[in-house]
KOLGU-546728 format. One record per residue: x, y, z of N, C-alpha, C in turn. Coordinates in pm, whole numbers, plus 50000, padded with zeros to 5 digits. Layout:
BEGIN
XYZXYZXYZ
...
REM end
This chain:
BEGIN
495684888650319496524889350201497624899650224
499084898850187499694906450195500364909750069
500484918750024501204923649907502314933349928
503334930649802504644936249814505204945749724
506194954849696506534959249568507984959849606
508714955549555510444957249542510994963549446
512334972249411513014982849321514444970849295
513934966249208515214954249147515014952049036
516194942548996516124930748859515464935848748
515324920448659514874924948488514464918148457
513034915148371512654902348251511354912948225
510554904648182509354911848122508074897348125
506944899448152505934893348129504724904648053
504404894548013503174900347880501894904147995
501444915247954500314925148009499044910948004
498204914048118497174907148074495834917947969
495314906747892494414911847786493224920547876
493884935147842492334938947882492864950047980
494134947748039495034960748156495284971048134
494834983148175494804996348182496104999748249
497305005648197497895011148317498055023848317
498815036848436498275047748392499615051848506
500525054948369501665058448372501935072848480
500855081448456500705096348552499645092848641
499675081848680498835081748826499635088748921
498565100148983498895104649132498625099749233
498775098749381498185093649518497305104949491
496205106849584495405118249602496195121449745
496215134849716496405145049852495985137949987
494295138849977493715138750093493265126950165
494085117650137494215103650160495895097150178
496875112250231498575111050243498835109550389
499635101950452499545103150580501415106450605
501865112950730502985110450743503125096350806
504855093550764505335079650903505305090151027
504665083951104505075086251241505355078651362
506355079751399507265074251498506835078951647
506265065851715505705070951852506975069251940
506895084652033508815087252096508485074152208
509195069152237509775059952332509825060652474
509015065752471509545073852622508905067552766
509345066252859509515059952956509635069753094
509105076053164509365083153296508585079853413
509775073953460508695074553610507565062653614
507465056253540506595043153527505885045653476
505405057953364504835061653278505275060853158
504055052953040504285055452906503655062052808
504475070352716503615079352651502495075552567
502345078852553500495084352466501005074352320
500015067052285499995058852165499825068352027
500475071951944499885075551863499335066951742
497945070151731496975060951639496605072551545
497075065951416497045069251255495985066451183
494465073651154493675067751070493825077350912
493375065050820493135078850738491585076650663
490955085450652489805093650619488525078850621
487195081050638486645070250625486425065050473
486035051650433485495051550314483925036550348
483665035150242482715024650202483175015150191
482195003850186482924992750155482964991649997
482324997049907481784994549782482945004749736
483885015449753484745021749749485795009249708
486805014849663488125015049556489015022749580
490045024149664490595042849711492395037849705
492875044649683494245049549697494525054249863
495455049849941495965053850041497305056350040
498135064450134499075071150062500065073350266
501435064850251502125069550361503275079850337
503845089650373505315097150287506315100050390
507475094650357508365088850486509335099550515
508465114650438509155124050434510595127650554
509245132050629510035133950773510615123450834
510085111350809510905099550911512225099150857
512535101950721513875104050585514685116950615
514245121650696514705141850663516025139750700
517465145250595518625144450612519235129150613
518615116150549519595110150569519815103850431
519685109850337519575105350164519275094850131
517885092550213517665074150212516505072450115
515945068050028514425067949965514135049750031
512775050049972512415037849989512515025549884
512645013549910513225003349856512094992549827
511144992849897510244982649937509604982850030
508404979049997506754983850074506054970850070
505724965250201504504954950226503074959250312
502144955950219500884955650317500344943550302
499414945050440498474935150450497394944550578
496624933050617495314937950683494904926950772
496164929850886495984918551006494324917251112
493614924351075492014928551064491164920450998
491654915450915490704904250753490494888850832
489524886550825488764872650858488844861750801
489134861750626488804859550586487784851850482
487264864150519485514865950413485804871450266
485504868250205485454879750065485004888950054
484484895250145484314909550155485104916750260
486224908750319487564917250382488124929050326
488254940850394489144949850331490644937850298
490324944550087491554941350059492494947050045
494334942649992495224950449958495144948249773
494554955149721494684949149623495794957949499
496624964549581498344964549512498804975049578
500044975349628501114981449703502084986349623
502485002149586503505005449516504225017849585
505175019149524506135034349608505865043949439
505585053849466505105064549370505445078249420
506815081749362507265097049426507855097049570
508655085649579509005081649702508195080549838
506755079049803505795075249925504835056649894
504665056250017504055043049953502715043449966
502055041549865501015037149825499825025349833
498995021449864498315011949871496985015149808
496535003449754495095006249694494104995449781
493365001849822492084987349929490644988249870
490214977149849488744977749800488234965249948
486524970849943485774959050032485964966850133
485514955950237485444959250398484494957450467
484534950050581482934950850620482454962550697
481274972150654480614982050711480264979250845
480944994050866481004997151043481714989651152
482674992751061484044984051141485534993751127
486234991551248487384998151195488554989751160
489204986251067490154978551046492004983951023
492444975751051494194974851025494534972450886
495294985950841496064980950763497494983650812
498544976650793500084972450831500894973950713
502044987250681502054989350624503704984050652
504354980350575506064978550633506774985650540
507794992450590508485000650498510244998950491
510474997350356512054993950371512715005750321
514045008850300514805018350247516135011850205
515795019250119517385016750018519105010550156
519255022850248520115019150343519965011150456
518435004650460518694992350530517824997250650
517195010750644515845014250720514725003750718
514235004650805512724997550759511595002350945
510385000550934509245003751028508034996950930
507764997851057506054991451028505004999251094
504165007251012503515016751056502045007651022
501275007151158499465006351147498665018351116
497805017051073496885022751038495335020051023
494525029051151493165026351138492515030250996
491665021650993490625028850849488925025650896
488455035850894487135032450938486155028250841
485705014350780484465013750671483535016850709
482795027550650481155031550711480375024050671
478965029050723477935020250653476755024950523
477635028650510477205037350393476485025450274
477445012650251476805006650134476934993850225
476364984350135476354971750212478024963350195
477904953550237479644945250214479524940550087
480864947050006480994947249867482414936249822
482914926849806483674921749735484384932049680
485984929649684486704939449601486604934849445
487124950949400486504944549232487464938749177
487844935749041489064926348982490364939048981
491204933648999492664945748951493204936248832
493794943548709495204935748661495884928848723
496414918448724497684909548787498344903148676
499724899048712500114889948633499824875848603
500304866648505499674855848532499674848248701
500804846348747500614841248881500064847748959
499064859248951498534867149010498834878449092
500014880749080500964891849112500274907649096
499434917949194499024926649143499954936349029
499064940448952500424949448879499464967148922
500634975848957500274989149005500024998048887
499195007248907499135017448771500645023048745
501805023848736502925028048752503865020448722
503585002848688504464993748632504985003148518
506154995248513506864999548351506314990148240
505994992348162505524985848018506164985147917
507004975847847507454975847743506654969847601
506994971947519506164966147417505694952547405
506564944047483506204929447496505524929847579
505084936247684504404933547792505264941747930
504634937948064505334949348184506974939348184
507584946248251508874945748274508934938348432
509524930048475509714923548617511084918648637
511234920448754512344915248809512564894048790
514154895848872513574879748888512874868148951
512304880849035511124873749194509534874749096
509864880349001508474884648899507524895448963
508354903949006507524919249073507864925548952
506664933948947506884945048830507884954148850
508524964048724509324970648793508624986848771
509074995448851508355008548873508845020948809
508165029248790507905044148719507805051348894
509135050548996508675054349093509275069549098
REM end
C-alpha cells in the first residue's frame, strides 16, 4: 500500500461518523529520524559505506508514529516540504503486513503512522519526499518488528469515503474535513 499527502486545492468532504481528529498532535521525539544523504563517493574502485536508517523496534500489535525531518537535507535553501509518499516495498501481501496507515508533513517533517507486521522480521519502509522548489529523495528505512506479540492486523484509521486515510492534523470545517481536488485532505502543517 502506498499512501500520499499533498499541500494544495479546496472542497470539503464530510468527516466519517465516529473520527477523532487531534488538531495538536505531536510526532514523538524518539521515533524522529534525520534525511540522510549517503555521499557519493567513488575512489579508487571503492564505494563508500551504505548508510542504513532504522528507527527504534516495535510490535506487531503496536500503532506508532514515525517521524523523518529534512532539517539538514533543507539547511539554507528556504525550501519546506510539499509532499510525502510511503509505502512498504517489504509487504507480501498478508493482512498482517506492516501497514502505512496515513502519511502527513507536521511541522515541516514527515510523518508516517504503521500498524501490523510480521514478528521478527525487519522490514522497508520507503519514504519519498517532495519540496515546495522541486526537491524530492527517497529515503529507506529499516524497522525491526519484534516478537514480542503475535501477527496483529492493523487496526481501523478514519478515511474518507473512497478510503483516503485522513491524518490527525486534517483541517476540519464544520461540514466536514476540507480536501483538495485530487480529494487529499488539506493540512494544519
Amino acid at each position: 500500500m502506498t499512501c500520499s499527502c499533498n499541500i494544495a486545492d479546496t472542497s470539503c468532504t464530510l468527516l466519517p461518523q465516529g473520527a477523532v481528529l487531534a488538531p495538536g498532535w505531536q510526532p514523538a521525539s524518539a521515533r524522529v529520524l534525520p534525511v540522510m544523504i549517503a555521499p557519493g563517493l567513488c575512489l579508487r574502485g571503492q564505494l563508500a559505506e551504505q548508510v542504513v536508517q532504522a528507527w527504534p523496534a516495535r510490535s506487531s500489535a503496536d500503532a506508532l508514529d514515525y517521524t523523518l525531518t529534512p532539517a539538514a537535507w533543507l539547511q539554507s535553501t528556504g525550501d519546506t516540504l510539499a509532499k510525502v509518499e510511503a509505502s512498504v516495498p517489504t509487504a507480501t501481501g498478508q493482512n498482517t503486513d506492516l501497514a502505512v496507515l496515513w502519511v502527513t508533513i507536521i511541522q515541516g517533517m514527515a510523518c508516517v503512522f504503521l500498524g501490523s507486521g510480521p514478528p521478527d522480521t525487519v522490514q522497508t519502509v520507503q519514504m519519498v519526499l517532495h519540496t515546495v522548489q522541486g526537491r524530492s529523495v527517497t529515503v529507506n528505512v529499516q524497522l525491526y518488528i519484534s516478537a514480542q506479540s503475535a501477527a496483529t492486523p492493523p487496526p481501523q484509521m478514519p478515511t474518507l469515503a473512497d478510503g483516503t486515510p485522513i491524518p490527525p492534523n486534517a483541517v476540519l470545517a464544520p461540514q466536514g474535513v476540507l480536501t483538495n481536488s485530487t480529494g487529499q485532505p488539506f493540512l494544519l502543517a
